[in-house]
N, C-alpha and C positions, 0 to 999 in steps of 0.2 A: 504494500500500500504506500501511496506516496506523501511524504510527509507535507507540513505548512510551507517550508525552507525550498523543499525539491520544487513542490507546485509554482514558487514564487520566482524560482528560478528560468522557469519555463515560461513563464511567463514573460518574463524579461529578453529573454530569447527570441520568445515570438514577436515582440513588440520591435526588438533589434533587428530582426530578419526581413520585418515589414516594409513596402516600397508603396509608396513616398512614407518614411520616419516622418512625425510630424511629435517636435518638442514643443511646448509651451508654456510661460509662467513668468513670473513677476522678474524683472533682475534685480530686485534685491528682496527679498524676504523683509518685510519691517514687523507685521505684528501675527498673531498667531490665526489671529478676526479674520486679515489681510491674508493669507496663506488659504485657508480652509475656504473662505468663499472666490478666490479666484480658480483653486482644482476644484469643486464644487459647480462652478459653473462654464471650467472648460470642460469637465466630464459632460454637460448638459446636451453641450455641442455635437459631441459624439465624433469631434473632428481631434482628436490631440492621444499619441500614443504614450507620452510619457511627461512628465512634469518637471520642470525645472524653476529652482529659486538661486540667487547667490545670498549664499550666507557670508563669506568673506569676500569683502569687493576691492582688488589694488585698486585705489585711486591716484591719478596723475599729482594733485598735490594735497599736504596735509589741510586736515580740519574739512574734507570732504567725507560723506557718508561714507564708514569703509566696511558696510555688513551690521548684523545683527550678533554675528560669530554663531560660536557653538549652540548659543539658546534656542536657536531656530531650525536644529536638527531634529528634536522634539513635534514641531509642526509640519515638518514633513511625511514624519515619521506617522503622524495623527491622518494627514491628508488621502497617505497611500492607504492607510487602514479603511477612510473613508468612504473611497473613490474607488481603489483598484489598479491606479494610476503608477505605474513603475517611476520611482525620483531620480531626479541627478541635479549634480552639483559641481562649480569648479573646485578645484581643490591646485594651492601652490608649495606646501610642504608635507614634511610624512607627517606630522601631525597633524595636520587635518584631513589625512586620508584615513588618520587613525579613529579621527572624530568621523568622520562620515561614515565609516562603516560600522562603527559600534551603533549607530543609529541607523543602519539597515538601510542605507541609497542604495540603490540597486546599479548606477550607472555615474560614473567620475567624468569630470571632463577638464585637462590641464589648458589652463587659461594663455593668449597672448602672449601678457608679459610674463609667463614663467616659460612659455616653449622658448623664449629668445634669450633663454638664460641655461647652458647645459648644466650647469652645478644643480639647481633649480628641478630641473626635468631627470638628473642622476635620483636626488633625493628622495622624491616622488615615484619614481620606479624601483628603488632600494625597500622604499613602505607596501608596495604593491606585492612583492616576492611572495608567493604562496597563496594568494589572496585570488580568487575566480571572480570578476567583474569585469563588464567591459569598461573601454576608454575610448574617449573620442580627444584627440589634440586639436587644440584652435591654431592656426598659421602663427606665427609672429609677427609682429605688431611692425618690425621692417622686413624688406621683400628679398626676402631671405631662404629660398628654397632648401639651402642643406639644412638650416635650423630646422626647418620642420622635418624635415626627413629624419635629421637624426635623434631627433623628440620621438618621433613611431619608433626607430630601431631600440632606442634607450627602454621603453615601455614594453616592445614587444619580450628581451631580452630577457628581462623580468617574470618572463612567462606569463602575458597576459595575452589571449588568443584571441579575443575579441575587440578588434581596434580598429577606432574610425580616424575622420578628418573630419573639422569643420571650417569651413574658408566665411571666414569675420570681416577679409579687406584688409589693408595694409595703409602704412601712414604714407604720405608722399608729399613731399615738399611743393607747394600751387594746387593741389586740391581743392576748389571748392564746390564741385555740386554733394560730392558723397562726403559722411563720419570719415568714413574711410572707402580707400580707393578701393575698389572690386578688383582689379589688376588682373581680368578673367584668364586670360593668359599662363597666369602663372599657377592658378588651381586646376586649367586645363593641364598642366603640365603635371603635376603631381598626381593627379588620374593616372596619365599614360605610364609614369616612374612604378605607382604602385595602383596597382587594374583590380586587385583584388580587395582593396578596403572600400567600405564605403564612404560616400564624403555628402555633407549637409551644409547646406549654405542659411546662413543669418545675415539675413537682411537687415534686423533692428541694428546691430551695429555697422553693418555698411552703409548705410541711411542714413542712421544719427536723425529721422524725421518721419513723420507717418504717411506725409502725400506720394512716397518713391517707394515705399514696402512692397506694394502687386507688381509694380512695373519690374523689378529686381527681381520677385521671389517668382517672377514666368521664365526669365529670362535663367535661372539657375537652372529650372527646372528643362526649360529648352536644352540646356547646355548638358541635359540627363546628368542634373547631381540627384541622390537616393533622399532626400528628404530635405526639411526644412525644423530652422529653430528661430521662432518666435518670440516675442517677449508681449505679452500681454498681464494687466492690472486691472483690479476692479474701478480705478480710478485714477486713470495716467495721468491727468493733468498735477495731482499734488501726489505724485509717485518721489519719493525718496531718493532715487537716483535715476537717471535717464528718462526724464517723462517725456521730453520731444516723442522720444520712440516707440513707445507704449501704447497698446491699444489695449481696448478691450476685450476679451473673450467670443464677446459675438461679432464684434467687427473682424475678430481672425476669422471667425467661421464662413462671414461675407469675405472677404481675401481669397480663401480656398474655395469657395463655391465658385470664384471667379476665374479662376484658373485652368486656364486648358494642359490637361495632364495627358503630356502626349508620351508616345510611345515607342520604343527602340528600332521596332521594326515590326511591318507587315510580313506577313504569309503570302504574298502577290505577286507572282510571274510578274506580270505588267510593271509592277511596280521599277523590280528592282531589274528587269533589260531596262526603260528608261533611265533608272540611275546611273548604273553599269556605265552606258553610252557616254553621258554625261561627264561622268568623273574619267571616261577614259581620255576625252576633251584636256580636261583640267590636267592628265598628267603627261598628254603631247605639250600644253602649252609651258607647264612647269617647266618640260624639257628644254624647253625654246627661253625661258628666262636664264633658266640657269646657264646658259650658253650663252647669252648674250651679256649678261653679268662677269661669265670669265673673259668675256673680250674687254668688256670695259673698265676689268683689272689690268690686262695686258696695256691696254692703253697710260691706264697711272702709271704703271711700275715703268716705261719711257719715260711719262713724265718725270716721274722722279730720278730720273736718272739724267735728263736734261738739266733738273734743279741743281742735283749733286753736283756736277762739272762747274757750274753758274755759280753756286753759293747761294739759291736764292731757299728763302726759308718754304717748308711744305705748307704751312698753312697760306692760301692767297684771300681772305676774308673777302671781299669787293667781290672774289668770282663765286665762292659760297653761298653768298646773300645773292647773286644773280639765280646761278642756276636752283635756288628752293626756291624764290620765286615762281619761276618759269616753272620748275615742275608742280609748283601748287597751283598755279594757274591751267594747266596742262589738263592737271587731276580734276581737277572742278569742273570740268568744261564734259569731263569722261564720268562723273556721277563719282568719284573719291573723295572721302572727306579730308580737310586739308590736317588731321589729329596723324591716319593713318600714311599720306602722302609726308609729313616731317619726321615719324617714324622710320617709316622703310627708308628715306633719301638721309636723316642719320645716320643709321646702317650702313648704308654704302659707301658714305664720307667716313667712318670710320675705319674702313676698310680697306679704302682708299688708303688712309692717312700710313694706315701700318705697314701697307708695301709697301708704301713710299722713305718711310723710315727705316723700313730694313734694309732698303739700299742705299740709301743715307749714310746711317753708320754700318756697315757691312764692310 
């Protein structure tokens, strides 16, 4: 027969195993009132697989709300009794992975600023040793693809089997529409590194506001990430910490009723000869870039080598600023946004810049 422990285990399991993951819950835990009637009425929804509070909140400076602490393990623990609702929580040292699981979270998740700290994320995997729970790691908070990689390897080590991602966005210096920058790119990348975990994107902190939550939280979903984690309050506007973000329970529920949950692939002959064709399109033309991309290195590395003889420095700024012009104008004219067209002609000026300096100093 199966015990209270095993049943709840399995549960946890199935709720992890579920596509789309759908987290939800306050980011900070303030009062015990505040706990119970926000999983109370995301359970109502019938839309949210698992519950989340921060009990311990790193804040950027002091004399900011930094959590409820330990007290508030208690009301989670009271919530799941409630509800049914499997918990999680961030956790950035072994001691409070020691406090969470004495109080029965069923699910951890290493915060930001601890994945961007290896001492931090050793610690945290060191508390974990022996202990059967899943993990999910959040990116670090700079765009730093080995830190997070080597956050999963540190946790996995640990012998913890069940390990996710969640991509929160990244800081970046001229940001201003998102909290933080989505940098899709770079969680695209960490899919392909590692295929087998699953990864959940949070729009409340990449948002940092509630009018861009649907717009983002389709747009992950487009991108086939495995779930979402929300942050919804019974009352966001005088929410304790991050109320910008904050919604409520039923407005998550209108969010996902909104959302076209689309799907990996058809069953469809038709389907996929059109695709087929299509993409085999895309990988003559790719062929044809990248062939014309190595001529127009061969071109540099002359030029540089004209410079070499001359003395004249590699960088000529006046021609820089002409030719991203012209090809920003180029790209506009052909449906390219001029984000994507400074990007890739970056790229190629860098490129440029380093043949040309290995023949320089060579």
């Amino acid at each position: 027969m199966e015990t209270s422990q095993q049943t709840q285990q399995s549960a946890v399991l199935a709720a992890w195993n579920k596509r789309p993951l759908i987290i939800s819950g306050p980011c900070s835990a303030e009062t015990e009132d505040q706990v119970l009637a926000t999983a109370q009425r995301l359970t109502k929804t019938g839309k949210v697989d698992m519950l989340r509070a921060g009990i311990w909140k790193p804040r950027t400076k002091p004399g900011m709300f930094e959590g409820i602490g330990a007290k508030g393990l208690p009301w989670l623990q009271q919530a799941k009794k409630i509800t049914g609702l499997p918990t999680t929580v961030e956790v950035a040292t072994g001691k409070q992975v020691e406090d969470a699981l004495t109080f029965d979270v069923d699910v951890l998740w290493v915060g930001a600023r601890t994945t961007v700290n290896p001492f931090s994320v050793q610690e945290v995997a060191d508390a974990l040793r022996g202990v059967n729970v899943p993990v999910l790691i959040k990116n670090p908070i700079n765009p730093d693809l080995e830190l997070w990689q080597g956050a999963v390897e540190r946790i996995s080590r640990a012998g913890i089997k069940q390990v996710g991602l969640i991509h929160r966005g990244f800081s970046a210096y001229g940001n201003t529409e998102f909290r933080n920058a989505p940098m899709w790119h770079l969680a695209i990348e960490m899919k392909r590194r590692m295929p087998e975990l699953p990864i959940i994107n949070d729009p409340s902190h990449i948002c940092g506001r509630r009018d861009i939550l649907q717009t983002t939280a389709q747009k992950a979903i487009d991108l086939e990430f495995d779930g979402l984690m929300i942050e919804s309050h019974i009352d966001p506007d005088n929410a304790w910490s991050d109320a910008k973000q904050q919604i409520t329970p039923e407005v998550l529920a209108e969010i996902l009723d909104n959302i076209i949950w689309r799907k990996e692939d058809v069953p469809s002959p038709t389907f996929h000869a059109a695709l087929d064709k299509l993409r085999e399109q895309i990988n003559h033309i790719d062929d044809e870039l990248m062939q014309l991309i190595g001529q127009r290195m061969n071109i540099a590395e002359k030029i540089g080598e004209y410079k070499k003889n001359n003395n004249v420095t590699i960088l000529q700024t006046s021609r820089w600023n002409e030719i991203l012009e012209k090809a920003t104008n180029k790209g506009s004219k052909l449906g390219l946004s001029a984000e994507f067209v400074q990007k890739y002609m970056d790229a190629v000026h860098m490129e440029s810049i380093n043949r040309q300096n290995k023949i320089m100093n060579d």
